[in-house]
C-alpha positions as CSV (number, residue, x, y, z in Angstrom):
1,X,-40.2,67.8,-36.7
2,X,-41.1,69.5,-33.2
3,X,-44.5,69.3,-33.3
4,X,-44.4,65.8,-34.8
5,X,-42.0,65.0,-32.2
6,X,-44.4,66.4,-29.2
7,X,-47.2,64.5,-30.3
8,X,-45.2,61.5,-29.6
9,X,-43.7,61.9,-26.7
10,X,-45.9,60.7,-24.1
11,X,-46.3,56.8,-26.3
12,X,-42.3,57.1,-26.6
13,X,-41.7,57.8,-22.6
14,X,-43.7,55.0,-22.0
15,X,-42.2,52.6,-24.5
16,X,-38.6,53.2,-23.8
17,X,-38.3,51.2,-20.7
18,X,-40.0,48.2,-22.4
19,X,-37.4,48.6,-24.9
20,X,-34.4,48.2,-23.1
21,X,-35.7,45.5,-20.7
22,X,-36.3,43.9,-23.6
23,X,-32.9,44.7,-25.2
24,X,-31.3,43.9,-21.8
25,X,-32.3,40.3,-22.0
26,X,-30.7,39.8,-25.0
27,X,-27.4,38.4,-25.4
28,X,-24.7,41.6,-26.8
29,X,-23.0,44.6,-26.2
30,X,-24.3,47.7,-26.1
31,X,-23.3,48.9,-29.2
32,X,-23.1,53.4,-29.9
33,X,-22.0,54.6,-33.1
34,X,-22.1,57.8,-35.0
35,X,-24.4,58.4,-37.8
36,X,-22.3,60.0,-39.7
37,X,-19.7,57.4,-40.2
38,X,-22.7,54.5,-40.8
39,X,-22.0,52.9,-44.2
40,X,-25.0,54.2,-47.2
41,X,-27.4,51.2,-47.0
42,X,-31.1,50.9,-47.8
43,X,-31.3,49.4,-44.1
44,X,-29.9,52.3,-42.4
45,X,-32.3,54.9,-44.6
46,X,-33.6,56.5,-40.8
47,X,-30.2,57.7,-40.2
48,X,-29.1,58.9,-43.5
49,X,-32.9,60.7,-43.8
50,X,-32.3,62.5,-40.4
51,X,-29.1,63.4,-41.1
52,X,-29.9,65.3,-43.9
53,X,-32.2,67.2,-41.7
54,X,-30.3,67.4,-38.8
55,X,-27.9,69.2,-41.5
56,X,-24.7,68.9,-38.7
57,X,-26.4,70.7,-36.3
58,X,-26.8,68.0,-33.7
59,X,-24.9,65.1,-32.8
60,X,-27.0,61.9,-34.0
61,X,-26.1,58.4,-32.8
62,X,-27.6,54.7,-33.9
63,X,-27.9,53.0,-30.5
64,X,-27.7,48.8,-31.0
65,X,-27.7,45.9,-28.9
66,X,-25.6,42.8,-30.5
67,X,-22.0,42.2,-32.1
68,X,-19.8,44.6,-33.4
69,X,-16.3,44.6,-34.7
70,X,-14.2,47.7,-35.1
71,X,-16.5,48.3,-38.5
72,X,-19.6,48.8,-36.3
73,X,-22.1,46.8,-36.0
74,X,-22.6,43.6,-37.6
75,X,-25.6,42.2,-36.0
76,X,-28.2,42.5,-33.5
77,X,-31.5,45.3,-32.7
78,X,-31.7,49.0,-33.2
79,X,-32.7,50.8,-30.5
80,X,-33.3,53.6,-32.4
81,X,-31.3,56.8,-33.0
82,X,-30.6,59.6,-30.4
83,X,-29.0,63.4,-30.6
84,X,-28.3,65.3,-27.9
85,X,-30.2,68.5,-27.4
86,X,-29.0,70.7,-24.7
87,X,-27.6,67.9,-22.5
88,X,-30.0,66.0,-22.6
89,X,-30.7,62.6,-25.6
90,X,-34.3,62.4,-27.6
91,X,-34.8,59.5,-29.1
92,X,-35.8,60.3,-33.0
93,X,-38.2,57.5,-34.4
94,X,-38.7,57.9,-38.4
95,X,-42.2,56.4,-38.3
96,X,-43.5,59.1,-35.5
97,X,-42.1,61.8,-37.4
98,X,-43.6,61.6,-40.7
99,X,-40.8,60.5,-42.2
100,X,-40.8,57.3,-44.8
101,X,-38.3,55.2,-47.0
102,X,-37.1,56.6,-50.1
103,X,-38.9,54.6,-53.5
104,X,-37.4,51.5,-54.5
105,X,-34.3,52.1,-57.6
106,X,-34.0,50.3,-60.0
107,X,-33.3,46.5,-59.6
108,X,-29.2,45.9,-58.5
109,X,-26.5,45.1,-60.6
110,X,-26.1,41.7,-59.9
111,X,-22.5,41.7,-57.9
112,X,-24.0,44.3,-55.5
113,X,-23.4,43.1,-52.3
114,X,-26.9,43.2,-51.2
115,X,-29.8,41.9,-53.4
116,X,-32.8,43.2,-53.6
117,X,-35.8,40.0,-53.3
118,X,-39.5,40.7,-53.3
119,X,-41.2,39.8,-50.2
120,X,-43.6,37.3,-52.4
121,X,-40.5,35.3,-53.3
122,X,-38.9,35.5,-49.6
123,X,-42.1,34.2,-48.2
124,X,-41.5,30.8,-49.9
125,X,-38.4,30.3,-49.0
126,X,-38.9,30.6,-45.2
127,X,-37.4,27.8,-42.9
128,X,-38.5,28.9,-39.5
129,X,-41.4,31.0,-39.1
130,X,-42.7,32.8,-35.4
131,X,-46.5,33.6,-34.8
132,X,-46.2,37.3,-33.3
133,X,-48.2,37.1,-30.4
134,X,-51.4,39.4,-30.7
135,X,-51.0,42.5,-28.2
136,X,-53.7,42.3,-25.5
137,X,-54.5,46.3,-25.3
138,X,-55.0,45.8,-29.5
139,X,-57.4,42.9,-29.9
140,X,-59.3,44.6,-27.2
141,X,-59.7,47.3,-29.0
142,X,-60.4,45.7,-32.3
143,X,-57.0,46.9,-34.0
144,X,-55.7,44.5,-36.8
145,X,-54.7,45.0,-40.2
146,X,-50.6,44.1,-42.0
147,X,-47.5,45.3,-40.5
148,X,-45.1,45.4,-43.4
149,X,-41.4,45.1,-42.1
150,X,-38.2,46.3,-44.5
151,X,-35.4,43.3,-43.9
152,X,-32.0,42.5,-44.5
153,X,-31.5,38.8,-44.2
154,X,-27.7,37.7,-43.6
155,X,-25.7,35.5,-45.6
156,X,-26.6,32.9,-42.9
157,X,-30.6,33.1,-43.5
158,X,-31.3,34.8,-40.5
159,X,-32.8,38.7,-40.2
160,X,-29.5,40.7,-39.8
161,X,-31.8,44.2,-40.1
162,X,-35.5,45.0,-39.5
163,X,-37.3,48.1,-39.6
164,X,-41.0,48.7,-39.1
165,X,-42.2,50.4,-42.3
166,X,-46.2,50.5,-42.2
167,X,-49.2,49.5,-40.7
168,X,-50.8,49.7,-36.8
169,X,-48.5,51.2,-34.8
170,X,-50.0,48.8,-31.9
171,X,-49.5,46.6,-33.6
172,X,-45.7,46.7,-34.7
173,X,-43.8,45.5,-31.7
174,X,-45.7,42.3,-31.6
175,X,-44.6,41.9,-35.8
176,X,-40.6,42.8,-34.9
177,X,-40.2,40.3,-31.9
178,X,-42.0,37.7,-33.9
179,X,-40.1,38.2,-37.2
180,X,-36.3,38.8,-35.3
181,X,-36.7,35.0,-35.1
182,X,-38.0,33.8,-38.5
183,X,-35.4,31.9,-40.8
184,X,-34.7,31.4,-44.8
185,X,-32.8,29.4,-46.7
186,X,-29.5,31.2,-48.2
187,X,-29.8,33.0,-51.0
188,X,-26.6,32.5,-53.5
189,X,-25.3,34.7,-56.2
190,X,-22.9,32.9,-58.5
191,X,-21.9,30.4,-55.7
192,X,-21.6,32.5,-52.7
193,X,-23.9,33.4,-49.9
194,X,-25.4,37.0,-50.1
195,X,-27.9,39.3,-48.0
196,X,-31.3,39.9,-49.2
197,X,-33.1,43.3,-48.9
198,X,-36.6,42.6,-49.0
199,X,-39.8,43.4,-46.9
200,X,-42.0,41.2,-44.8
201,X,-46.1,40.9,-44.2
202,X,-47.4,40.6,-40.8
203,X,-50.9,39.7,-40.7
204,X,-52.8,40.2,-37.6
205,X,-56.8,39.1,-37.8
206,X,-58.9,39.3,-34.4
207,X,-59.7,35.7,-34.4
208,X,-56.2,34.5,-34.9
């Protein structure tokens, strides 16, 4: 992980800032919990992959901005996940590592409290949908091609989780601030409201 972690540290330095400005204008607490005591979900895969790396050794924390009750938190943006190394915290990003979701299970049982929806079938049923708008730096240098996004949509219709999961790197910010705002309709199981784990297409063409 150290070399992979080098290699992106100079895009990372650079990005932070951006980060939390942009996290600072959002309305929230600062939300700082420990990994360890996150609850097993497909949404919080990062953590639960570098914790079984990190094997205890370091301290590893999900840094959030948004709402939180005395369960954690229950909605708002990942800043990403940090450990502290000799006094110091290093942001760990999945992506720049190397490191990838597990392969979908098998399909839920169907009073699991998430369902799993295919991002084919989510796309119909979007309300509200925000064009990303195309980074500068990329279309001038000719990047485009599908960010693919791994959601959890609340019981409300709105994205509760969202986690970059392939595609241009340049191009991935532009597809998260964009999709933070899309809506759906609810999705109900036998009556009542339920989350939907799914994953979202961002196209990005030069001419767009």
């Amino acid at each position: 992980m150290a070399s992979a972690y080098e290699a992106n540290l100079e895009p990372t330095e650079k990005l932070l800032p951006r980060l939390f400005e942009r996290l600072a204008q959002q309305e929230g607490e600062l939300v700082v919990e420990d990994a360890k005591t996150l609850p097993k979900r497909s949404d919080n895969w990062c953590g639960e992959k570098l914790e079984s790396l990190l094997k205890g050794y370091l301290a590893l924390y999900r840094v959030s901005v948004g709402k939180a009750d005395s369960s954690g938190l229950q909605s708002g943006r990942v800043a990403g996940y940090f450990a502290l190394v000799n006094g110091d915290y290093r942001r760990l990003d999945c992506q720049s590592l190397g490191l990838v979701p597990p392969s979908p299970g098998p399909p839920p049982h169907p009073m699991s409290a998430i369902l799993r929806v295919g991002g084919n079938v989510m796309a119909a049923r979007n309300i509200k949908k925000v064009a990303p708008v195309y980074p500068r730096e990329a279309r001038a240098a000719g990047i485009s091609g599908t960010v693919r996004l791994h959601a959890i949509i609340g019981k409300d219709g709105g994205i509760q989780a969202l986690e970059f999961f392939s595609g241009p790197p340049a191009l991935k910010e532009a597809a998260l601030d964009a999709v933070r705002q899309w809506k759906y309709q609810v999705t109900f199981l036998e009556g009542n409201p339920i989350e939907v784990d799914t994953t979202i297409d961002v196209l990005f063409t030069i001419n767009q």
